[in-house]
C-alpha positions in Angstrom: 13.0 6.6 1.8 14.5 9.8 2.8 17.6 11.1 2.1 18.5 13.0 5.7 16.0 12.8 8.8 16.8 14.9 11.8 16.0 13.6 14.9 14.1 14.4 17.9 15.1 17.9 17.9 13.0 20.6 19.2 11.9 22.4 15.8 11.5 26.3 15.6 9.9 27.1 12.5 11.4 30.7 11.6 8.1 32.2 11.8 7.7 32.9 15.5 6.1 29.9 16.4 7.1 27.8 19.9 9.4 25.4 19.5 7.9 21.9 19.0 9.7 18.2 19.4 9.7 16.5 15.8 11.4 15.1 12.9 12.3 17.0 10.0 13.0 15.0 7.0 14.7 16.0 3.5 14.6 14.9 0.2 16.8 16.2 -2.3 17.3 19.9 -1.5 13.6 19.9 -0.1 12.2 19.7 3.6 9.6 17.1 2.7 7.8 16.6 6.0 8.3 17.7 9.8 6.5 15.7 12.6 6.3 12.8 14.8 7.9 9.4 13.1 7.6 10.1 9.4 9.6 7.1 8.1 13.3 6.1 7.7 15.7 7.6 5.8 19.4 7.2 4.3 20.8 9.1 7.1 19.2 9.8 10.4 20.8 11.9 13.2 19.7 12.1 16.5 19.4 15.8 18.0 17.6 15.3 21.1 17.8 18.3 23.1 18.8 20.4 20.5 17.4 23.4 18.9 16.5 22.5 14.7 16.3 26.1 13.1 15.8 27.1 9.0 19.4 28.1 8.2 19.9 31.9 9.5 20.5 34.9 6.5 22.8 37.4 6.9 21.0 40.7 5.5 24.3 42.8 5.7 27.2 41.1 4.3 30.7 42.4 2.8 31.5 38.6 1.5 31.9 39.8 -2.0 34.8 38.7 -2.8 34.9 35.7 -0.7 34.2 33.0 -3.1 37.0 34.5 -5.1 39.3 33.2 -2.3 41.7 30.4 -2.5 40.2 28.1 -0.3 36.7 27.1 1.2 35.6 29.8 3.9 32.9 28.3 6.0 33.5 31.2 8.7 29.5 31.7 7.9 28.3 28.5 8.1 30.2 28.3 11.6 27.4 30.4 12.5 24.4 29.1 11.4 24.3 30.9 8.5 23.4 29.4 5.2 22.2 32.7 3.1 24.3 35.8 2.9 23.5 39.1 1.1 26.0 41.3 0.1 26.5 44.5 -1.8 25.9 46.0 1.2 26.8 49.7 2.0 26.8 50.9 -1.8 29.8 48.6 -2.7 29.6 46.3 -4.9 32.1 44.6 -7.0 30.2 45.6 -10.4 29.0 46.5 -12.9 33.0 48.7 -13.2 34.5 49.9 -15.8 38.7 50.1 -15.9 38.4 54.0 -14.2 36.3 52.8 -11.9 37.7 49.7 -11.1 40.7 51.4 -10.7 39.1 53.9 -8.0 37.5 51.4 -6.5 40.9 49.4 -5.6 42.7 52.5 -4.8 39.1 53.5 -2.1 38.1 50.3 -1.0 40.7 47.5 -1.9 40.3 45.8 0.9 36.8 44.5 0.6 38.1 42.4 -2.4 39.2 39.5 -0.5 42.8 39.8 -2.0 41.3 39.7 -5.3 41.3 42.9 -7.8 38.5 45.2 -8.6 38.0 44.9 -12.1 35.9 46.0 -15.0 33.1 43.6 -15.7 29.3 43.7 -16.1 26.9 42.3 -13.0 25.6 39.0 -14.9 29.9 38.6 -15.6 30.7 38.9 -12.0 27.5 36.4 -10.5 29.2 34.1 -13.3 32.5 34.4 -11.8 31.4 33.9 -8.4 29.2 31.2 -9.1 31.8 29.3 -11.1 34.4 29.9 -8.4 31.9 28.6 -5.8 30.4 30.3 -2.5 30.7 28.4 0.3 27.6 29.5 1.5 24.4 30.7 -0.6 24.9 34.3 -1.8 22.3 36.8 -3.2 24.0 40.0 -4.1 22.6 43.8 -4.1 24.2 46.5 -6.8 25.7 49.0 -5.1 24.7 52.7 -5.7 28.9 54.1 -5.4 29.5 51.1 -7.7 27.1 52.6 -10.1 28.0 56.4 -9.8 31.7 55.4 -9.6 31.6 54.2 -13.2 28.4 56.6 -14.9 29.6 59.8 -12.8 33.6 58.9 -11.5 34.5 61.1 -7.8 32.8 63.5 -9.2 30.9 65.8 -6.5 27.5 66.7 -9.3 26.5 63.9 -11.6 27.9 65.2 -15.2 25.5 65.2 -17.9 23.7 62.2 -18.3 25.4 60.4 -15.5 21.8 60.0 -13.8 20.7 58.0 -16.4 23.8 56.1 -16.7 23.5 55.0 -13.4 19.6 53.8 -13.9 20.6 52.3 -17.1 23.1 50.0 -15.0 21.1 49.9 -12.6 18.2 48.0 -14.6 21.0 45.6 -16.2 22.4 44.3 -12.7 18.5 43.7 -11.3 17.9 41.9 -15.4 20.6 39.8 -13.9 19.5 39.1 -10.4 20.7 41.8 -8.4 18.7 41.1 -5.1 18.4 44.8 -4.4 20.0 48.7 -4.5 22.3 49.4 -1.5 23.5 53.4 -0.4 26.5 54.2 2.1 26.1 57.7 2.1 28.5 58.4 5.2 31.2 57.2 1.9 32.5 58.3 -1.1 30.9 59.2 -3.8 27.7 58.0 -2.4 27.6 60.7 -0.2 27.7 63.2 -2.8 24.5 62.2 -4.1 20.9 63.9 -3.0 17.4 62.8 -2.7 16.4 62.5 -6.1 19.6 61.0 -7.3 18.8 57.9 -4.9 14.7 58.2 -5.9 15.5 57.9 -9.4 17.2 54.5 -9.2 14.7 53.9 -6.4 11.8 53.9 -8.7 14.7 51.8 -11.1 14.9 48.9 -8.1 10.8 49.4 -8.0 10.0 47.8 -11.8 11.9 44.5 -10.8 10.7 44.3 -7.1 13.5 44.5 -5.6 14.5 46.3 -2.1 16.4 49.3 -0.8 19.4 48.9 1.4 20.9 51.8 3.4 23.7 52.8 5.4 22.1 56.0 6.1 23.6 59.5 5.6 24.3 59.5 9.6 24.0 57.4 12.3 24.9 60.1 15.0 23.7 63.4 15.2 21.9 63.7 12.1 20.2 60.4 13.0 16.7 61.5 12.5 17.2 63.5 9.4 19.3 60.6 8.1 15.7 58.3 8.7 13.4 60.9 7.2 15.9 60.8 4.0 15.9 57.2 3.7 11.7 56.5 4.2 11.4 59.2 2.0 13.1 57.3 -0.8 11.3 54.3 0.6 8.0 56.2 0.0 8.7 57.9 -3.1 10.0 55.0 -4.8 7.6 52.7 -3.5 10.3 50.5 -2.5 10.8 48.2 1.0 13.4 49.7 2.9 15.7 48.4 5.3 18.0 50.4 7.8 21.5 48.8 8.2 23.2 48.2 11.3 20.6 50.1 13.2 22.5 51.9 15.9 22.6 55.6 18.0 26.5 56.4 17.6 28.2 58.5 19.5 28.2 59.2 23.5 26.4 63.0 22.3 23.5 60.6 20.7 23.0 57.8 23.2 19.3 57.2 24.0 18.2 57.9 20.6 17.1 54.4 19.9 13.6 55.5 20.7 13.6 57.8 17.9 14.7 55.2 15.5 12.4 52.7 16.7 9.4 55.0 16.8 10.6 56.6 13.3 10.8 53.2 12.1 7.0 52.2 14.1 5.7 55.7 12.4 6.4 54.8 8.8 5.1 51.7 8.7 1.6 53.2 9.9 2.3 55.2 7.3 2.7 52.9 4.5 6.6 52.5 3.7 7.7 49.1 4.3 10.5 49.7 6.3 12.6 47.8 8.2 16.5 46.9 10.1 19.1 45.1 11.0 21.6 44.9 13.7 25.1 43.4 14.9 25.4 42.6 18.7 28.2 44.7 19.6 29.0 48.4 20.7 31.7 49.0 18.3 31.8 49.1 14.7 33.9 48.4 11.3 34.8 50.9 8.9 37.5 52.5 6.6 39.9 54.9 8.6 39.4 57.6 6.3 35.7 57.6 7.7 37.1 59.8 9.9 37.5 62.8 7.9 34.9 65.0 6.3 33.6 63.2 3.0 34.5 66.8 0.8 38.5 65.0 1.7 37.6 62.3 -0.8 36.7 64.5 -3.6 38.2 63.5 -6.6 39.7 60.5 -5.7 42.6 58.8 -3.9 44.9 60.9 -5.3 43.2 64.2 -4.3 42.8 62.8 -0.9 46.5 62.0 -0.6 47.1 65.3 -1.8 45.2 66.9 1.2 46.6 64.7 3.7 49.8 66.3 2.8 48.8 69.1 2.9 49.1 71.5 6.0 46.3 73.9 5.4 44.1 71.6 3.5 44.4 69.4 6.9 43.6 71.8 9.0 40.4 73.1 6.8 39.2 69.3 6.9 39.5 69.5 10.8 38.1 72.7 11.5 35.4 71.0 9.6 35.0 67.8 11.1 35.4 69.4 14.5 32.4 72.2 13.8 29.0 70.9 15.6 27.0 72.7 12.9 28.1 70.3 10.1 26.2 67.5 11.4 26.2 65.4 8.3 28.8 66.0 6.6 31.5 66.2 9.3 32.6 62.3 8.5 32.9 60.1 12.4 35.6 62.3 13.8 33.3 64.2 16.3 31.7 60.9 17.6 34.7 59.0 18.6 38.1 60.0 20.6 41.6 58.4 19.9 41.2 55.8 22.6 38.0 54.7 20.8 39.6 54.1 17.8 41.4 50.8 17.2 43.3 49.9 13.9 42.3 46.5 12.5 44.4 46.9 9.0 46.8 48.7 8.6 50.3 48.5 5.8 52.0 49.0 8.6 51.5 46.2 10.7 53.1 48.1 13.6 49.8 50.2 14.1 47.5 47.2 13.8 45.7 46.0 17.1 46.3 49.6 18.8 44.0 52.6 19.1 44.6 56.2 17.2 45.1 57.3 21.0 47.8 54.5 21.7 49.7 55.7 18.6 49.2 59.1 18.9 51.2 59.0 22.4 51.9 62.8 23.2 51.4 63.8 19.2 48.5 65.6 18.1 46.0 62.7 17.1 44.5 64.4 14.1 48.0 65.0 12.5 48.3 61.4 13.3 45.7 59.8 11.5 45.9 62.4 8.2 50.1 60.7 8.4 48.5 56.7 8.6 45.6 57.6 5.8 48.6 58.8 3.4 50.8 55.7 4.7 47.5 53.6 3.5 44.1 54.9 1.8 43.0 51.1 2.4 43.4 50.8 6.3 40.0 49.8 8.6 39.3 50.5 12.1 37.0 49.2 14.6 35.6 52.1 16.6 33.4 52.1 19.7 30.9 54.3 19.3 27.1 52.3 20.9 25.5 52.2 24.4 24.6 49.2 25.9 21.1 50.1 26.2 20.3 51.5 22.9 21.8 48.2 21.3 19.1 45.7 23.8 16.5 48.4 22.8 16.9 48.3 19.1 17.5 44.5 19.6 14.2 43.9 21.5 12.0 45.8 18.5 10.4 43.3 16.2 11.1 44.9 13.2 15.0 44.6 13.7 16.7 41.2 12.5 20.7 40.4 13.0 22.8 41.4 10.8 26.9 41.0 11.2 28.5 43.6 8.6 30.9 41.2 8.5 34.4 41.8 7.0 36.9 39.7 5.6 37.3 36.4 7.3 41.6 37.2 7.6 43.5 38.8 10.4 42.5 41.1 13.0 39.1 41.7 11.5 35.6 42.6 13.7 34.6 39.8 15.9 31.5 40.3 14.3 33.2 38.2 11.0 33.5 35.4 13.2 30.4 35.3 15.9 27.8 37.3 15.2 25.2 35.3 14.9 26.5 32.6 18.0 26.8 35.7 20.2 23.3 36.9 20.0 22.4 33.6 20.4 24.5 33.0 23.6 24.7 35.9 25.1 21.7 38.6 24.4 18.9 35.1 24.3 20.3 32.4 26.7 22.0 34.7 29.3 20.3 38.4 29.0 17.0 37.4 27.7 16.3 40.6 25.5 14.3 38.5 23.5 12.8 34.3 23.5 14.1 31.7 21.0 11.0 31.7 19.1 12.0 35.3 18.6 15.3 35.2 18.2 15.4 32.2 15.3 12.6 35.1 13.8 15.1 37.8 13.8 17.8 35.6 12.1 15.6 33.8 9.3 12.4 35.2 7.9 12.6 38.5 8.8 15.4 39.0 6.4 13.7 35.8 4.0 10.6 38.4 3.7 12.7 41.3 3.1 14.5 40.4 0.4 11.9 38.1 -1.5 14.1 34.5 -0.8 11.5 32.8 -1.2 11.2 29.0 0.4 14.3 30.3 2.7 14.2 31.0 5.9 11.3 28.7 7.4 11.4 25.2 8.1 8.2 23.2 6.7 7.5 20.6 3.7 8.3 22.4 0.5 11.3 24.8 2.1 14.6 24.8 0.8 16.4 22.4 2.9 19.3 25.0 4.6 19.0 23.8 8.4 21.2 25.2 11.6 21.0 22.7 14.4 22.0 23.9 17.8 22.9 23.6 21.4 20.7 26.1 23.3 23.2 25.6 26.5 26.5 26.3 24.7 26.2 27.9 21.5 28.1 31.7 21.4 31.3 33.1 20.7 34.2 34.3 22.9 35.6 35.5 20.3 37.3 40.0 21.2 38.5 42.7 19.4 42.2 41.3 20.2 41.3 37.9 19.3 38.4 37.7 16.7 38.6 34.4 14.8 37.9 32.6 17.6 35.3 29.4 16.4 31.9 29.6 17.7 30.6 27.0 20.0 27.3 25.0 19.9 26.6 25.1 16.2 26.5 21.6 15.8 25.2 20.6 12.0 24.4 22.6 9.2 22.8 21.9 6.2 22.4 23.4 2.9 19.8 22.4 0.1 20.0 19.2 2.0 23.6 18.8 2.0 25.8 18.4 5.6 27.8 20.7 5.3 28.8 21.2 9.4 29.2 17.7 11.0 29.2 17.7 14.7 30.7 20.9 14.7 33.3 20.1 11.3 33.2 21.7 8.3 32.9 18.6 5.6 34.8 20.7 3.2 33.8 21.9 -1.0 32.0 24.7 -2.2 28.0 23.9 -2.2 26.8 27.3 -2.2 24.3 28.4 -4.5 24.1 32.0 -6.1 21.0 33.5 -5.7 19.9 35.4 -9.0 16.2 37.6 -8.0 13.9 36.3 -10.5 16.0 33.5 -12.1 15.1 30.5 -9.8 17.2 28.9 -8.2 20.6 27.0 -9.9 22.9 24.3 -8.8 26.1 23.2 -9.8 25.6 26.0 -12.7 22.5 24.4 -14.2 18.6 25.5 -13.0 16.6 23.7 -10.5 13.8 23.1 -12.5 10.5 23.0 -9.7 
């Protein structure tokens, strides 16, 4: 007898194929057969007219510090989502030292989750995590500011033997089942790093088989030297590559989704294995202080406070981010105005849920936003900055999954946190039709799966790993806005992860049953190996 048997659904097998009426039984944390009638089991639940999907996988995540929460968060599995990767963007919570954990919570404290950066090897913090419990699966990349934080500290040029510092680290947090090497080079101090910094631990990634992540060095102006940079790691490193949060930002830049797409097309011809993902929305998420030129975070939090009080130091840093001929390293000032610009966190909670325009009033909005970066280093904004039509483009390319960029499931925080995942769904496949559900379930499972080597995730057929979204085609989405983000999804109607219900006609059944995902260490359970 079966443990779980799913009912009558109409099964989409994450691979591409048509949807098919069938049964999909489970055994343990195993789909163990999918067709027509297979036998009883413990539990059976009928989803007639329903879609029956592998669990989706989040290839961009910032849940880092999520399991460290109080409570259970199942804002993922909500979704659909069963598998989240993060260490996205070049942060990740180790491997830190105390100087570098301290930079890290003065830089980018709010990615912790209300937790505290703090000094700890890779293998320490996946034991930390895993013994506070995901609520979701979690496979985690190393972060390349992460590593040059604590080999190299804000330094602008890696000191003597930083380089192989940073490799050195880099080795230990794959040997412990890192699931990849991410880059934000629009951030500090990843973007002080060049070409063969980001090779070097490339070819580091490349003994263990594991991927190459990127927020590329611009997603603007500089778009297509930002591409060529990142294949060319891909191809010199002999690494798989994938772009995050594919996009053309900027009203100066709209319409160059064909040259990303066909960048993307061009490389693959040419042997990189390169590939993207994308959130279903025209604004972003970001650190305020993205603003400014990177050169302003030189040296730390404390040097950038210094500038932002400083008159002539302020004006240098916006004569720079103002100048058209400093493409790259102008920081996102150039690509967004004021009204564009809405704070999401802030210390002062009376700036949060209004736009650097809205609280600039008659003031000079640069002067403005040096004063709320010294008020708080930490604060986010969500800032508009996509075209409709370049986001269906990108969307309708085959080599582009979903990916939400998510932030932290608390207060005014991207939609994105909340819906991703249910607004593609509802809106861009039921209602737009950029792309069919055989397609669609594609983009949100395997493609990713393949990508980062999670092997017996992301399909649904005897011998997967038994993580299951089940669905209502007619309803699922999210209304959730920018003023009113944690809205629950609709239409994600069960969920189940390595066999376990863990959404129950649309309820979270409460616990912690998430699994962290070591590359190369099989999978474990409840803190012991699954032996297979």
């Amino acid at each position: 007898m079966y443990d779980l048997k799913l009912c009558g659904g109409t099964v989409h097998d994450g691979l591409g194929s048509r949807g098919v009426r069938a049964d999909v039984a489970v055994t343990g944390d195993r789909v163990v057969a999918v067709g027509r009638g297979p036998g009883p089991a413990r539990r059976e639940i009928d989803v007639a007219g329903l879609v029956v999907a592998p669990g989706f996988i989040d290839p961009h995540s910032h849940s880092d510090m999520v399991p460290m929460m109080s409570e259970p968060q199942p804002f993922k599995l909500f979704q659909g989502v069963t598998t989240e990767i993060a260490g996205n963007c070049g942060y990740s919570p180790a491997p830190m030292d105390d100087a570098a954990a301290r930079e890290a919570r003065a830089l980018f404290g709010d990615l912790a989750a209300g937790a505290a950066y703090r000094a700890r090897s890779f293998v320490a913090y996946l034991d930390d995590i895993e013994a506070a419990g995901p609520t979701n699966h979690m496979a985690v990349l190393v972060g390349h500011h992460t590593l040059r934080l604590t080999a190299n500290g804000m330094h602008r040029r890696p000191t003597p033997g930083a380089l192989e510092a940073m490799c050195t680290l880099a080795d230990e947090a794959f040997a412990a089942g890192a699931a990849g090497l991410s880059s934000g080079l629009i951030y500090t101090p990843g973007a002080y790093a060049d070409v063969e910094e980001l090779v070097a631990l490339g070819k580091v990634a490349h003994r263990w088989g594991r991927p190459y992540a990127t927020h590329m060095r611009d997603e603007s102006d500089a778009l297509e030297d930002a591409l060529d940079e990142a294949i060319e790691i891909g191809r010199r490193a002999r690494i798989p590559v994938q772009i995050s949060h594919c996009k053309a930002a900027g009203r100066p830049n709209h319409g160059k989704s064909a040259v990303l797409l066909e960048k993307l097309r061009a490389a693959r011809v040419a042997g990189v294995d390169v590939r993207g993902d994308q959130y279903p929305y025209l604004a972003g998420g970001t650190m305020l202080h993205a603003l400014l030129p990177p050169e302003a975070l030189a040296g730390g939090a404390e040097a950038l406070l210094a500038r932002m009080t400083d008159p002539a130091e302020r004006a240098r840093l916006r004569a720079r981010a103002e100048d058209p001929a400093q493409a790259v390293a102008a920081g996102l000032w150039r690509q967004v105005s004021p009204a564009d610009v809405l704070i999401n966190r802030h210390r002062d909670a009376r700036t949060v849920g209004r736009t650097l325009a809205g609280i600039s009033g008659a003031d000079d909005a640069w002067e403005v936003l040096c004063s709320l970066i010294t008020a708080d280093v930490n604060a986010m904004i969500v800032p508009t900055m996509m075209a409709e039509s370049d986001l269906r483009a990108i969307m309708a390319d085959p080599l582009v999954g979903i990916g939400s960029d998510n932030g932290m499931p608390t207060g005014l925080d991207h939609p994105r946190t909340w819906g991703c995942f249910p607004r593609f769904l509802g809106r861009y496949v039921r209602e737009e039709k950029v792309v069919d559900w055989p397609e669609a379930v594609r983009k949100a499972t395997s493609a990713t799966a393949a990508q980062f080597g999670l092997a017996g995730r992301g399909w649904v057929g005897p011998g997967a790993i038994a993580d299951l979204c089940v669905l209502d085609p007619e309803t699922v989405g999210h209304e959730g806005t920018y003023a009113v983000p944690d809205v629950r999804p609709t239409g994600i109607l069960y969920v189940v992860l390595a066999g376990e219900v863990v959404v129950d006609c649309g309820e979270f059944t409460g616990g912690r049953r998430g699994r962290v995902l070591r590359a190369g260490h099989g999978e474990r359970a409840a803190g012991k190996a699954v032996a297979r």
